[in-house]
C-alpha positions as a printed NumPy array, in Angstrom:
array([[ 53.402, -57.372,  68.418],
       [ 55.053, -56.425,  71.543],
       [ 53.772, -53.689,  73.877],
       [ 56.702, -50.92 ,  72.864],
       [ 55.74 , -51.314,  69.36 ],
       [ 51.943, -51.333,  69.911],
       [ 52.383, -47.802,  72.159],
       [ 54.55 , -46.095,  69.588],
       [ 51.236, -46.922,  66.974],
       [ 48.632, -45.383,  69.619],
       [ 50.946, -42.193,  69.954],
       [ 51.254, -41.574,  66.488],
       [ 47.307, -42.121,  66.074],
       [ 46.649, -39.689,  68.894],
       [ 49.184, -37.457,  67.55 ],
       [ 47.486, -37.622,  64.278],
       [ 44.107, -37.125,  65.653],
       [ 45.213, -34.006,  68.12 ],
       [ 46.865, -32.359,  64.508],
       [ 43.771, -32.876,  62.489],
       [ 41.272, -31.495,  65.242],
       [ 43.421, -28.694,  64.961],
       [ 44.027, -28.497,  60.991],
       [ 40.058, -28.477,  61.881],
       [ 39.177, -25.644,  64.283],
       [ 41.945, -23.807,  62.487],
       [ 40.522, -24.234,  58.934],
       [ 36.709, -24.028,  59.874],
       [ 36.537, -20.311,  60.375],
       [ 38.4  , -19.938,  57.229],
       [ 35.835, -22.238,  55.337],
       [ 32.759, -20.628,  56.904],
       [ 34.396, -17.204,  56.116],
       [ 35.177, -18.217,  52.327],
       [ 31.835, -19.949,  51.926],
       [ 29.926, -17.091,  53.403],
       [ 32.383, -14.396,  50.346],
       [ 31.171, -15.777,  47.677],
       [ 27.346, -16.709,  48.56 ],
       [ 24.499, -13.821,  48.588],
       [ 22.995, -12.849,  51.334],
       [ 19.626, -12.521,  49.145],
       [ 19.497, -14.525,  45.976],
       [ 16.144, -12.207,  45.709],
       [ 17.597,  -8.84 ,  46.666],
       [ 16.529,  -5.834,  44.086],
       [ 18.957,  -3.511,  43.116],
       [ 19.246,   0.   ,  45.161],
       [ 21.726,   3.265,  44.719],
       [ 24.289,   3.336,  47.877],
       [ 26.548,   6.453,  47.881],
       [ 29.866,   5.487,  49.714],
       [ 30.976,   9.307,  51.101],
       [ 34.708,  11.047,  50.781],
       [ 36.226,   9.348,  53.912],
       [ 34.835,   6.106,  54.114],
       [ 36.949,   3.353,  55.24 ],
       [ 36.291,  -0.38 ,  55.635],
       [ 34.498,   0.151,  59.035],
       [ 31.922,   3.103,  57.558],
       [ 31.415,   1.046,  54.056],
       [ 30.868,  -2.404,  55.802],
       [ 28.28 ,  -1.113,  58.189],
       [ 26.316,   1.053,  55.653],
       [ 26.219,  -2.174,  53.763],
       [ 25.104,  -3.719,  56.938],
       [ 22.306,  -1.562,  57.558],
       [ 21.056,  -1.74 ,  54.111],
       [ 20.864,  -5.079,  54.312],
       [ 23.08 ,  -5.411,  51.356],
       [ 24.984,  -8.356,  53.931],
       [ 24.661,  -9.807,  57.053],
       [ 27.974,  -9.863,  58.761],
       [ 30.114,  -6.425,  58.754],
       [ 32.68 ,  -8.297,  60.746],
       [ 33.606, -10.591,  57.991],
       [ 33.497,  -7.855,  55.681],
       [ 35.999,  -5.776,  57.612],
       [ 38.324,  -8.994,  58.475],
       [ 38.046,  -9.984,  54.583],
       [ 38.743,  -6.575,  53.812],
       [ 41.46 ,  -5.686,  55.237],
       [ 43.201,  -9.46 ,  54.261],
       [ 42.575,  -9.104,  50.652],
       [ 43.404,  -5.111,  50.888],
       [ 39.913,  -4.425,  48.938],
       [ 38.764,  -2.344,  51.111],
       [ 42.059,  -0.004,  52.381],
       [ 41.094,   2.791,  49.875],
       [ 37.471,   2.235,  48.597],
       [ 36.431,   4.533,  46.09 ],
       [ 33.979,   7.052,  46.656],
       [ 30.876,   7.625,  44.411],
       [ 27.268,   5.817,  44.054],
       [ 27.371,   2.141,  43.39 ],
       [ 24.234,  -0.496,  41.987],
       [ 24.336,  -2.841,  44.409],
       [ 22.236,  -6.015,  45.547],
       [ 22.183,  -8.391,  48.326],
       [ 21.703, -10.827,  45.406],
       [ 25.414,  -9.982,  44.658],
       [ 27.718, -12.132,  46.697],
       [ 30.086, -10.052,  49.311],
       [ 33.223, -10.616,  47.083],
       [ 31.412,  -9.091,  44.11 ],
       [ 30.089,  -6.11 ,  46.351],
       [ 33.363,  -5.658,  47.307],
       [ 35.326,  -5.656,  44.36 ],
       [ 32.927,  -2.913,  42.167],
       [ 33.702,  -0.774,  45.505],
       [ 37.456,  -0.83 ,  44.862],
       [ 37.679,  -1.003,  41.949],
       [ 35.57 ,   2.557,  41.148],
       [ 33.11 ,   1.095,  39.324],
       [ 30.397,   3.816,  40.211],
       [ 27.035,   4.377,  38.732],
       [ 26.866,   6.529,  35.844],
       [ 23.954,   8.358,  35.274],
       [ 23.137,   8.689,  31.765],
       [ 21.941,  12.939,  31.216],
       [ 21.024,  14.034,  27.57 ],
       [ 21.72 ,  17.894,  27.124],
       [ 19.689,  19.052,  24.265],
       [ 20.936,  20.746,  21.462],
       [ 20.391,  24.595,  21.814],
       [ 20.873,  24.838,  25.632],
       [ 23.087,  27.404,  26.809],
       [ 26.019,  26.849,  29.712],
       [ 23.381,  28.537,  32.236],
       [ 21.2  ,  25.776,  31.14 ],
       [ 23.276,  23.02 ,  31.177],
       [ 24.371,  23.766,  34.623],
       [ 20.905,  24.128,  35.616],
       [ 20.399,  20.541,  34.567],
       [ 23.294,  19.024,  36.266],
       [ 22.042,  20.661,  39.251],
       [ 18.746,  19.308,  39.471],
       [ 19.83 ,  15.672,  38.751],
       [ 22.719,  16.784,  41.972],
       [ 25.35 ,  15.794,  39.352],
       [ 27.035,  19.05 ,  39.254],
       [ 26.507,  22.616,  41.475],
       [ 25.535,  25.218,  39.081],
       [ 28.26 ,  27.868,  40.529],
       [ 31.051,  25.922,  40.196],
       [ 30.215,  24.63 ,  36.781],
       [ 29.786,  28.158,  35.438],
       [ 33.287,  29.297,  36.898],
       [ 34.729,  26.121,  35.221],
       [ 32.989,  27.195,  31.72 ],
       [ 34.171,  30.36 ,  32.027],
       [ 37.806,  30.217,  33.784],
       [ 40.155,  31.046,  30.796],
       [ 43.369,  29.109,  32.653],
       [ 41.084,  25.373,  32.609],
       [ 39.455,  26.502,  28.793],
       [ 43.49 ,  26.517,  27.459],
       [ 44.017,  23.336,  28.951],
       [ 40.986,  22.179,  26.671],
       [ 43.316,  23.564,  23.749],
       [ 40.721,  26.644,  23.251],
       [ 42.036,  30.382,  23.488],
       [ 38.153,  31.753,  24.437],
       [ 36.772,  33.245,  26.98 ],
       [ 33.843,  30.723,  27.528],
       [ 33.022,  27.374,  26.792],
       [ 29.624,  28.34 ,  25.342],
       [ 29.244,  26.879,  21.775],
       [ 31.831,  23.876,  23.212],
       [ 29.936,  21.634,  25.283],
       [ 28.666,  19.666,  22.669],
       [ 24.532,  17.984,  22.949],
       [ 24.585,  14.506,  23.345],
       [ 23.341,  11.727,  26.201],
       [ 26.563,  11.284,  28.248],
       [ 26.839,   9.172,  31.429],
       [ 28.723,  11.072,  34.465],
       [ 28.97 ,  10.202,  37.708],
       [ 28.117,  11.642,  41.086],
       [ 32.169,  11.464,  41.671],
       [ 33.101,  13.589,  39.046],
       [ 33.972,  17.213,  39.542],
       [ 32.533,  20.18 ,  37.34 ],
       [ 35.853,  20.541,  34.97 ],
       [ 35.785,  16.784,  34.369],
       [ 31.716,  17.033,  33.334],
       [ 32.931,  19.899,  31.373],
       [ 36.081,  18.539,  29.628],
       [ 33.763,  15.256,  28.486],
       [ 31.859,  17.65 ,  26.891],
       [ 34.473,  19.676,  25.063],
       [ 35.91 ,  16.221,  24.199],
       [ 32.882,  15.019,  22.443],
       [ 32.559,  18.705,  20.702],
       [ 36.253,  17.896,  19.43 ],
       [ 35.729,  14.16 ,  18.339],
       [ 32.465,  14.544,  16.32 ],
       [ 32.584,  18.353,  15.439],
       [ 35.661,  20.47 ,  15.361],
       [ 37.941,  18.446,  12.692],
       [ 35.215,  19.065,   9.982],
       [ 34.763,  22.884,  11.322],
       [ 38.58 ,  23.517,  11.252],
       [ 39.052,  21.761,   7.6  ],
       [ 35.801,  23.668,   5.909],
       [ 35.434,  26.911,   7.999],
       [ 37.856,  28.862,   5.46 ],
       [ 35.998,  27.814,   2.557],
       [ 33.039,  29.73 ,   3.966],
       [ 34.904,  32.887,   4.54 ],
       [ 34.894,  32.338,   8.595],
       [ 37.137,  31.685,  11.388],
       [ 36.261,  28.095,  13.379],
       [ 35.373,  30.132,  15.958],
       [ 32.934,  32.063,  13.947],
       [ 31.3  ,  28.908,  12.748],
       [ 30.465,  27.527,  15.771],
       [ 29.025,  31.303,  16.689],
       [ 26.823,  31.435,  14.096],
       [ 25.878,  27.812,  14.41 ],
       [ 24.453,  28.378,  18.112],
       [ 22.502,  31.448,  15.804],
       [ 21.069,  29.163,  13.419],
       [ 20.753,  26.45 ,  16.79 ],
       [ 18.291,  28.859,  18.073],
       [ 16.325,  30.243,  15.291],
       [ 15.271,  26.441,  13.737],
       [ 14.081,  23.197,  15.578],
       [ 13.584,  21.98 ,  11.592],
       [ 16.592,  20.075,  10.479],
       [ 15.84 ,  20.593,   6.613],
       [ 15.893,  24.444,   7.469],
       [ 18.873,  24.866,   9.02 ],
       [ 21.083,  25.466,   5.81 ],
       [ 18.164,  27.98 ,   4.729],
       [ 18.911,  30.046,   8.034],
       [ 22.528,  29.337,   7.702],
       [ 22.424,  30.641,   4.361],
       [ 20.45 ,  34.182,   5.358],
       [ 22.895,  34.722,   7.588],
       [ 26.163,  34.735,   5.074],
       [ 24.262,  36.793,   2.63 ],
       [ 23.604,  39.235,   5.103],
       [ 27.271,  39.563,   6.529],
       [ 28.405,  39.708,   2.941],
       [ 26.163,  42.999,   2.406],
       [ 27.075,  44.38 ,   5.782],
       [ 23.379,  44.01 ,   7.099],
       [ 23.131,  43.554,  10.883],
       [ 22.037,  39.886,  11.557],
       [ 19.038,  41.133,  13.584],
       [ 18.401,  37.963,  15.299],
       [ 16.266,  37.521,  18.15 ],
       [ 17.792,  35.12 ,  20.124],
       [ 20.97 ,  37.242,  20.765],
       [ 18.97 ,  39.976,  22.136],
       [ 17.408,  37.025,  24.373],
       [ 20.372,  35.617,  25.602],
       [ 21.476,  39.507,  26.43 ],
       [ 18.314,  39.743,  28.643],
       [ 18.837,  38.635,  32.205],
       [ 15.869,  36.699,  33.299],
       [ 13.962,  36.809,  30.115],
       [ 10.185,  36.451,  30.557],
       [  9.409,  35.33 ,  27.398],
       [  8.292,  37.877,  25.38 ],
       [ 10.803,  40.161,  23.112],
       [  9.726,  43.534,  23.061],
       [ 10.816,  46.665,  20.829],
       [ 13.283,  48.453,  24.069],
       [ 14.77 ,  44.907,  23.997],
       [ 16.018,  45.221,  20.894],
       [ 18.613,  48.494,  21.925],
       [ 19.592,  46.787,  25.083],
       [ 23.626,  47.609,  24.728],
       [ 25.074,  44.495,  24.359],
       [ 27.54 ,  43.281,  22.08 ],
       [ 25.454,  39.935,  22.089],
       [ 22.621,  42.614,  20.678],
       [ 22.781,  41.786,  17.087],
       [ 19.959,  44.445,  16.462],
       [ 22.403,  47.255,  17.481],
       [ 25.563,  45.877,  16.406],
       [ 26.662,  44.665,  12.664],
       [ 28.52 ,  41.373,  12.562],
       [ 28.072,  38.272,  14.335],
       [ 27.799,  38.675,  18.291],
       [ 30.661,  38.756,  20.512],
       [ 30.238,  34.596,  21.397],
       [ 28.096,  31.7  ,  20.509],
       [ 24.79 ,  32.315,  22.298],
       [ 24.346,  28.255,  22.525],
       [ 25.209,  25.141,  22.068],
       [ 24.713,  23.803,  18.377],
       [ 24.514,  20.201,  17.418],
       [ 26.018,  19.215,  14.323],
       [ 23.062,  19.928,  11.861],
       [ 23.47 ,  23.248,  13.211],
       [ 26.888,  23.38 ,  12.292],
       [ 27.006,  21.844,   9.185],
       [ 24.429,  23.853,   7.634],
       [ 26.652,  26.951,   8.421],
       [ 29.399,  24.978,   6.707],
       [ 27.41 ,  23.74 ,   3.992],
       [ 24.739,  26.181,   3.318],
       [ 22.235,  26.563,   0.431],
       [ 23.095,  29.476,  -2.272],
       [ 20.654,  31.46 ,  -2.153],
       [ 19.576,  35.071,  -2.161],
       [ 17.518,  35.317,   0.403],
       [ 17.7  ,  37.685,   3.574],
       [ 14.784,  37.627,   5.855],
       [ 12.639,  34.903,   7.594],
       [  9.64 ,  34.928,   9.702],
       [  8.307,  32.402,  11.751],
       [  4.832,  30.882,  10.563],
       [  2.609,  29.178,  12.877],
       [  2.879,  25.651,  11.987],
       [  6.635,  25.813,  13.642],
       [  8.453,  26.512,  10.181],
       [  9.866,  29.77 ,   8.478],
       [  9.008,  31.9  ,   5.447],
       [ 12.034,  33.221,   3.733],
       [ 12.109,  36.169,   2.138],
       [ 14.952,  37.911,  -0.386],
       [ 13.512,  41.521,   0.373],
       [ 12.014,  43.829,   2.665],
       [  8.891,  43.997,   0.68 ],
       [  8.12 ,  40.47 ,   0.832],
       [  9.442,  40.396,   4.482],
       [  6.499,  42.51 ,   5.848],
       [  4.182,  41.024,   3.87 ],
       [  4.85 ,  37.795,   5.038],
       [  5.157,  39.321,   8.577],
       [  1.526,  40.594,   8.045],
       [  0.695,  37.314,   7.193],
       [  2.522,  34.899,   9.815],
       [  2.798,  37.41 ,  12.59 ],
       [  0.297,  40.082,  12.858],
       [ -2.526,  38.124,  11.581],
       [ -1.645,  34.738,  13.27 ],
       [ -1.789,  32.774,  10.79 ]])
């Protein structure tokens, strides 16, 4: 081999060498940045709640993460970030996260929304001052804001409802909301559910009971209030019809109730003149709104009532109702249940 040759072989070996240690220092950050993506920072780590804020960018979001111990390198989580464009417009809301979760997965539920939805049950029978009570406490909701939203006719006709109130609307059931969402969209899932499991049947059958949908779901939240027992609601339902058929005033407690502002607990014989048109004591018909909201037992036993002739009920102690077909039997049965406590 002569010497030219064997120099041209060492320069293309050195050459080689000089573009590999740089393929190497290049690629090496790279590597250690990939590797350190997709591996936990604590196979171990429990899950916790973190709230990312209105605002937060890549910088705020990787060093709460930082702090919570969620990872171990903000810088890497910013430089990823902004390569990938993950984190440009993170989504704000609360998010289960866990240092057990590798940086790429952390990353990903934060733009892609996936927030943690709190799962609330609102029990059948609560009212909208109730309701927004509730969402209040569990700091899902501010109780102001949701009552304007129940009660703003404008947002109530985009529902598809001509009413002044979504009382009677926001149907009982366990729903999962999130600390993003706004009052109107808690309120709108509500009236959604009311409208997938409740208001076809209503609108098909309430005719055939001699009432208006609207009325139905009023006297619903009636019967709602006056029966916890499932096998009695049709009864109630049922003393209610006969008594609008005759013209008798409904004389139902709870409507005087919900006319009270900051009832104590105990109904007492001014209470029932108060001057409201909720005040079924003072005025004939059914009251000027739903007092409630009913669940569908509720409504269906106003849809589907018993026949029967009866026209009065008192509550007995063991948490049921007598019924009653006159006022003779009525106050003898309130002797019994009521005055004597038994």
């Amino acid at each position: 081999m002569t010497a030219p040759t064997k120099k041209k072989k060492q320069n293309k070996s050195a050459l080689a060498a000089t573009i590999l240690l740089i393929l190497t220092l290049l690629l090496s950050p790279l590597i250690s940045l990939g590797y350190w993506f997709y591996t936990p920072h604590n196979p171990n780590g429990q899950n916790e709640i973190v709230e990312i804020k209105k605002g937060g960018n890549i910088n705020t979001i990787s060093s709460l993460l930082k702090e919570r111990g969620l990872i171990n390198n903000s810088l890497y989580y910013r430089i990823i970030g902004r390569i990938v464009s993950f984190g440009l417009k993170p989504k704000a809301g609360e998010y289960l996260l866990s240092a057990s979760m590798s940086p790429s997965v952390i990353m990903g539920k934060i733009s892609n929304g996936k927030v943690y939805m709190h799962q609330v049950t609102i029990p059948e029978g609560f009212n909208i001052y109730e309701i927004a009570s509730l969402l209040e406490g569990k700091q899902l909701a501010n109780k102001e804001r949701f009552l304007a939203a129940a009660t703003d006719r404008e947002f109530i006709k985009s529902l598809s409802f001509d009413i002044p109130s979504l009382e009677g609307y926001l149907f009982p059931d366990t729903y999962l909301l999130s600390k993003g969402m706004t009052e109107r969209e808690i309120a709108a899932k509500m009236v959604k559910t009311f409208k997938e499991l409740a208001y076809n049947e209503i609108a098909a059958k309430a005719s055939a009971v001699g009432l208006t949908p609207h009325q139905v779901v009023n006297m619903a939240s009636l019967v709602e209030k006056e029966t916890a027992l499932n096998e009695e609601k049709v009864i109630v339902a049922s003393v209610f019809h006969n008594r609008l058929k005759k013209g008798m005033r409904l004389q139902c407690d709870p409507t005087v109730i919900y006319a009270i502002k900051n009832f104590d607990g105990n109904i007492r014989k001014k209470d029932l003149m108060i001057d409201s048109p909720y005040n079924t004591y003072r005025y004939a018909g059914l009251p000027i709104g739903p007092i409630a909201n009913p669940g569908l037992d509720s409504i269906r036993g106003v849809l589907y009532p018993v026949q029967s002739n009866y026209l009065y009920f008192v509550a007995t102690k063991q948490g049921g109702h007598y019924f009653s077909t006159n006022i003779k039997d009525h106050n003898r049965a309130v002797r019994k249940y009521q005055l004597n406590g038994k």
